[in-house]
N, C-alpha and C positions, 0 to 999 in steps of 0.2 A: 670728652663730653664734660661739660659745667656739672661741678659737683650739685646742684640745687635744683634746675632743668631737668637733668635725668628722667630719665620713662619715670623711675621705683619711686622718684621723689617728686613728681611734678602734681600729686592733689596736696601737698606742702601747701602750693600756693593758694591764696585766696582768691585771685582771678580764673582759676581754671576752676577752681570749684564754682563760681558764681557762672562760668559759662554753661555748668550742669544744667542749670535752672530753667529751660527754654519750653515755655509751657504750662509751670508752676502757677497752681489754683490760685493762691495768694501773691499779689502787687500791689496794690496800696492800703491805707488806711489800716495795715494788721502789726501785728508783730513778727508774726516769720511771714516777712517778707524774702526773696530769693537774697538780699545782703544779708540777711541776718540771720541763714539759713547757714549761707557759706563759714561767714564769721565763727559760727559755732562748730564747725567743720562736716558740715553735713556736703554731701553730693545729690544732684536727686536722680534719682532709680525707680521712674515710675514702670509700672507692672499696665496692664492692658484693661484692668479693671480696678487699680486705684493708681491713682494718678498723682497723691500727695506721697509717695512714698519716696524717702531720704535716708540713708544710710551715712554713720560716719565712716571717714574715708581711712580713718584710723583705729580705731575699735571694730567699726562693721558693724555697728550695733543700729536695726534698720526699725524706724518710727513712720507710724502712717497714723490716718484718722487726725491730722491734726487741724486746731481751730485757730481765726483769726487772730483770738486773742494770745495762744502761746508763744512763749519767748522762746524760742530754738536752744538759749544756752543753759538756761533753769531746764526743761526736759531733757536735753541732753543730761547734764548732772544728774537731776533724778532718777534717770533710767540706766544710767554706765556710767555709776559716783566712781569709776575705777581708770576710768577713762587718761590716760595721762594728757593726751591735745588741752582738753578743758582744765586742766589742772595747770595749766604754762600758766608762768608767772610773765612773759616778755614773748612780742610778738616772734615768731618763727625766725624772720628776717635778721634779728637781735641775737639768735643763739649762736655761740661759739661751736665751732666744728666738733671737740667732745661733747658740747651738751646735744647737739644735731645728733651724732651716733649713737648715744644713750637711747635719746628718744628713738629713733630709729630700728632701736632695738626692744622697744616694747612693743613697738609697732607690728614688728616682723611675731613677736610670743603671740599675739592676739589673731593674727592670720594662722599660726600652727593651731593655735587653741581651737579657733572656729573649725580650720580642716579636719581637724582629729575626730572633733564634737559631727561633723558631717558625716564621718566613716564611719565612728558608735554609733550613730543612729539606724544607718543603710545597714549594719550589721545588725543593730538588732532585729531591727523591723524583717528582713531576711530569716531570724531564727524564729519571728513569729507564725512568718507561712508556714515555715519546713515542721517546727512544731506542730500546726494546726493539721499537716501533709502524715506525721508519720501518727500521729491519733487519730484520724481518720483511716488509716491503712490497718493497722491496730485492732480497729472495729471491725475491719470488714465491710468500710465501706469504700471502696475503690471506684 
């Protein structure tokens, strides 16, 4: 398998991300346009009832509501300044095989962060029923 191609690593590319886009509210005359959506390393993930919705393919950090006027890579930075994709000093194409597995590997911290952050939440919300379940039984009201 091409170390670049790969399934893990092909939103890497800027062409597979811009193929996301088929759809995308905004085409001409804006700023996030679907080029400049990809460039900032968005995919788009529209939902059935918003249809602007883009996630980076690297953080996951997922933006919607947005306007003609917004620049894809100024929100991106504003909303995920932590973001390493937007922080690249040189295109993807450009990085040396360690600096590619580096990156790679924050890529991978920010997919455990999100799952984790999924699990705390399904766990909490969980102990909010069974809380509400055993003060309710508590009372006597069954």
């Amino acid at each position: 398998m091409d170390f670049m191609t790969g399934e893990i690593t092909k939103l890497y590319s800027y062409e597979t991300r811009l193929q996301t886009f088929n759809g995308w509210p905004f085409e001409e005359d804006c700023s996030c346009t679907p080029e400049n959506m990809a460039r900032a390393g968005f995919v788009h993930t529209p939902s059935g009832n918003s249809p602007d919705v883009a996630q980076c393919f690297f953080c996951l950090k997922e933006l919607e509501g947005w306007e003609p006027e917004d620049d894809p890579m100024k929100e991106h930075k504003a909303h995920s300044p932590h973001c390493d994709f937007v922080a690249l000093k040189k295109p993807v194409e450009e990085l040396t095989v360690e600096e590619f597995l580096k990156l790679q590997k924050e890529r991978q911290k920010f997919q455990i962060r999100k799952t984790c952050n999924q699990g705390i939440d399904k766990f909490q919300e969980a102990v909010t029923v069974r809380r509400g379940q055993i003060i309710k039984t508590s009372m006597g009201e069954d």
